[in-house]
Backbone as ProteinMPNN parsed JSONL, in Angstrom:
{"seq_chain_A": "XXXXXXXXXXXXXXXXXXXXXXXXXXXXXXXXXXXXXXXXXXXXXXXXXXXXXXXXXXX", "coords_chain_A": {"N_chain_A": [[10.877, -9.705, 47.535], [8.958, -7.237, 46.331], [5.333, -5.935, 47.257], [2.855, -6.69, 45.171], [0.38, -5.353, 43.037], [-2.464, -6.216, 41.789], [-5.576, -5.533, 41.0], [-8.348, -4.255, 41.381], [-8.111, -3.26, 44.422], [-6.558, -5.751, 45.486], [-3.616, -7.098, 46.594], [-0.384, -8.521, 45.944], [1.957, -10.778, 47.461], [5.351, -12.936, 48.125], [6.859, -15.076, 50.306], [8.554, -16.744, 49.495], [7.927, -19.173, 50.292], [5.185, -19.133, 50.547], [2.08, -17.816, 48.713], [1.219, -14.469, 49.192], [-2.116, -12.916, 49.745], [-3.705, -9.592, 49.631], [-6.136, -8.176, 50.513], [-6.607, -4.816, 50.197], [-8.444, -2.279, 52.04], [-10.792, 1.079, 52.76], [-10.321, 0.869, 55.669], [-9.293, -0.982, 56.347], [-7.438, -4.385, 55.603], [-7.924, -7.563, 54.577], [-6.582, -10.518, 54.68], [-5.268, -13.545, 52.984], [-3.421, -16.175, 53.126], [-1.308, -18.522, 50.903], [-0.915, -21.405, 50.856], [1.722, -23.957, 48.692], [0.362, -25.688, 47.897], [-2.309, -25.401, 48.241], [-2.524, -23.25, 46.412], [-1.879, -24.865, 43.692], [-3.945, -26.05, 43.541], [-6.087, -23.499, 43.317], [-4.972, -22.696, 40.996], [-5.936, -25.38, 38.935], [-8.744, -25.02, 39.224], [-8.64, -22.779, 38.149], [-7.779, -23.082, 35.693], [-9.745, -25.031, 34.942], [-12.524, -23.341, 34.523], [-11.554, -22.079, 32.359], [-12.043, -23.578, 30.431], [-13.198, -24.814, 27.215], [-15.498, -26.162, 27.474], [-17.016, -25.453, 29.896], [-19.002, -23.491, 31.613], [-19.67, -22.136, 33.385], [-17.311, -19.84, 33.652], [-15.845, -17.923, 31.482], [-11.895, -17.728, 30.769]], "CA_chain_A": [[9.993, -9.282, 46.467], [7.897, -6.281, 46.656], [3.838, -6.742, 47.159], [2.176, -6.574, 43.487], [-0.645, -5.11, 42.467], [-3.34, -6.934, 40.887], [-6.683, -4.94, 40.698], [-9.337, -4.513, 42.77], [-7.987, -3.497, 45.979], [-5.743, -7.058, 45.973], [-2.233, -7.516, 46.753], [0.376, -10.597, 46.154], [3.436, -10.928, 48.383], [5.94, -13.883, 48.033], [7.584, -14.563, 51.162], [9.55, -17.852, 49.633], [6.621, -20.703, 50.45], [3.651, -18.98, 50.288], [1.644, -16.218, 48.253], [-0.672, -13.843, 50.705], [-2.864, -12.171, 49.242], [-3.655, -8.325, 50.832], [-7.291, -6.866, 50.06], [-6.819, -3.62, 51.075], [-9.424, -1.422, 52.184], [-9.908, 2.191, 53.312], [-9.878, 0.964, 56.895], [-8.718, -2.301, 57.321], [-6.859, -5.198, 55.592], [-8.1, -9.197, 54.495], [-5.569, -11.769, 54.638], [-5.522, -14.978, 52.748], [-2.447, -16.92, 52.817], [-2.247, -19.841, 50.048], [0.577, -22.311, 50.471], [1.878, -24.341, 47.716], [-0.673, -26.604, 47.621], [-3.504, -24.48, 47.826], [-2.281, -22.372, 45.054], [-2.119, -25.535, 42.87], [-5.765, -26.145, 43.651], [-6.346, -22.647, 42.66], [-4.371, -22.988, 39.39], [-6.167, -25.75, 38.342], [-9.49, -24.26, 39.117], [-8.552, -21.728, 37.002], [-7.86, -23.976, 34.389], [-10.805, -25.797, 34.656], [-12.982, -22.37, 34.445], [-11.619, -21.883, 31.129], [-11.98, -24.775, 29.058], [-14.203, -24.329, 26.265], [-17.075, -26.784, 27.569], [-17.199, -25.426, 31.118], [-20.401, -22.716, 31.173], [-18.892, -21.024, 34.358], [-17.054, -18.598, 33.251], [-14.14, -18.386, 30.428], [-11.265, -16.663, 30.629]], "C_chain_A": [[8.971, -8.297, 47.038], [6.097, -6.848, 46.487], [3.949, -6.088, 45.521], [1.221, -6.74, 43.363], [-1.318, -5.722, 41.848], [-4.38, -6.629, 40.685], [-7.105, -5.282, 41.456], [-9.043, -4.347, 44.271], [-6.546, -5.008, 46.239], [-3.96, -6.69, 45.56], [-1.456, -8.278, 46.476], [1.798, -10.192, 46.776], [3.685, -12.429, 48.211], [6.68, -13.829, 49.488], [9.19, -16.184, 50.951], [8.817, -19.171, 49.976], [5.839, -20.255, 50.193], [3.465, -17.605, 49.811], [0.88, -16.063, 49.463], [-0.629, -12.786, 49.574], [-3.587, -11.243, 50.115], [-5.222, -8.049, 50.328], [-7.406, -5.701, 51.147], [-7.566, -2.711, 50.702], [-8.83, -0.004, 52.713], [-9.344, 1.602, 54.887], [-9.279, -0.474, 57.496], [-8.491, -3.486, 56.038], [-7.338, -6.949, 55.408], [-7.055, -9.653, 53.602], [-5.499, -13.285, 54.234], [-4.152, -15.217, 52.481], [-2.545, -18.122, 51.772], [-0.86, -20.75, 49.856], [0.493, -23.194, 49.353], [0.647, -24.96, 47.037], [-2.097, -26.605, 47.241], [-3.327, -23.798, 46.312], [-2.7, -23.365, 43.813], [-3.834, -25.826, 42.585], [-6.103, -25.112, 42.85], [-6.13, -22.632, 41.394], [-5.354, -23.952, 38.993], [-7.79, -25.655, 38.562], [-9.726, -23.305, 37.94], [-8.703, -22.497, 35.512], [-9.179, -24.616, 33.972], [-11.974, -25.13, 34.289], [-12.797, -22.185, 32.92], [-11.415, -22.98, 29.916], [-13.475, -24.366, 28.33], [-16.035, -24.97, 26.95], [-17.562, -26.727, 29.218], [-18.573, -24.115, 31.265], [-20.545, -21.462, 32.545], [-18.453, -19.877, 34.152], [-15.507, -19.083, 32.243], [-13.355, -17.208, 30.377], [-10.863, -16.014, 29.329]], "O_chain_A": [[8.277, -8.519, 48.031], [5.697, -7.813, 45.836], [4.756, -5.351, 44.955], [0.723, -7.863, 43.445], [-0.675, -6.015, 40.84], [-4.801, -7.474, 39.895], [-6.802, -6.194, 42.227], [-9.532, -5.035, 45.168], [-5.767, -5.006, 47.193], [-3.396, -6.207, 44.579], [-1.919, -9.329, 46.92], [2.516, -9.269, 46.39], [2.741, -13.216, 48.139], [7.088, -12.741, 49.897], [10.15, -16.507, 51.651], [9.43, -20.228, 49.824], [5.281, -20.88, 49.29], [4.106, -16.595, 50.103], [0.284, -16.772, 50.274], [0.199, -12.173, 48.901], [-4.089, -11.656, 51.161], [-5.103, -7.414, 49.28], [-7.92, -5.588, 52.26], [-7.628, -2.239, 49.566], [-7.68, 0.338, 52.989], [-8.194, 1.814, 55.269], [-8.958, -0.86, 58.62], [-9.507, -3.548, 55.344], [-6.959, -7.618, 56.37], [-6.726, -9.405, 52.442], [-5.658, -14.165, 55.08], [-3.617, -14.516, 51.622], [-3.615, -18.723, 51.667], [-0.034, -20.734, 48.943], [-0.632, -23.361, 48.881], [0.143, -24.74, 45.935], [-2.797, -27.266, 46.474], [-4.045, -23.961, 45.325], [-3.572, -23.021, 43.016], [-4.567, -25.769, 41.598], [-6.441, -25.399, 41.702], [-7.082, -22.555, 40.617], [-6.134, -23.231, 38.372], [-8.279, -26.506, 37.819], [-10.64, -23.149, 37.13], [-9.523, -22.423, 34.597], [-9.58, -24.684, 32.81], [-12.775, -25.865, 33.711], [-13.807, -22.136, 32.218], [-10.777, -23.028, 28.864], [-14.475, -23.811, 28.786], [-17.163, -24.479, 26.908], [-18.25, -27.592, 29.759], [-19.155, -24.355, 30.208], [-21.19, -20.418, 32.648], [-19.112, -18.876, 34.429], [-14.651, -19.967, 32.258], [-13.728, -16.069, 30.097], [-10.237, -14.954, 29.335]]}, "name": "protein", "num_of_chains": 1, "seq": "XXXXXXXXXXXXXXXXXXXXXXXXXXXXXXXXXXXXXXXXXXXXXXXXXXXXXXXXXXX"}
């Protein structure tokens, strides 16, 4: 799978277990890897961000 664009400078690559995520700059490159597990975390972060009675932020 090719990387994929997502705004802002950020990247997503699949390599088959884990997303990495690229922020690329002019001169240099940050690397976050997020294995399954993480991701789920993230996901339900997300989720939890947009529920109506959360005051965080809504998507």
């Amino acid at each position: 799978m090719e990387d994929r664009y997502l705004g802002d400078g950020v990247y997503a690559s699949f390599d088959g277990f884990s997303i990495t995520l690229d922020l690329r700059g002019q001169d240099n490159t940050t690397r976050i890897v997020l294995e399954p597990e993480v991701l789920l975390r993230l996901n339900q972060f997300s989720v939890d961000l947009s529920r109506p009675e959360s005051k965080e932020f809504n998507v």
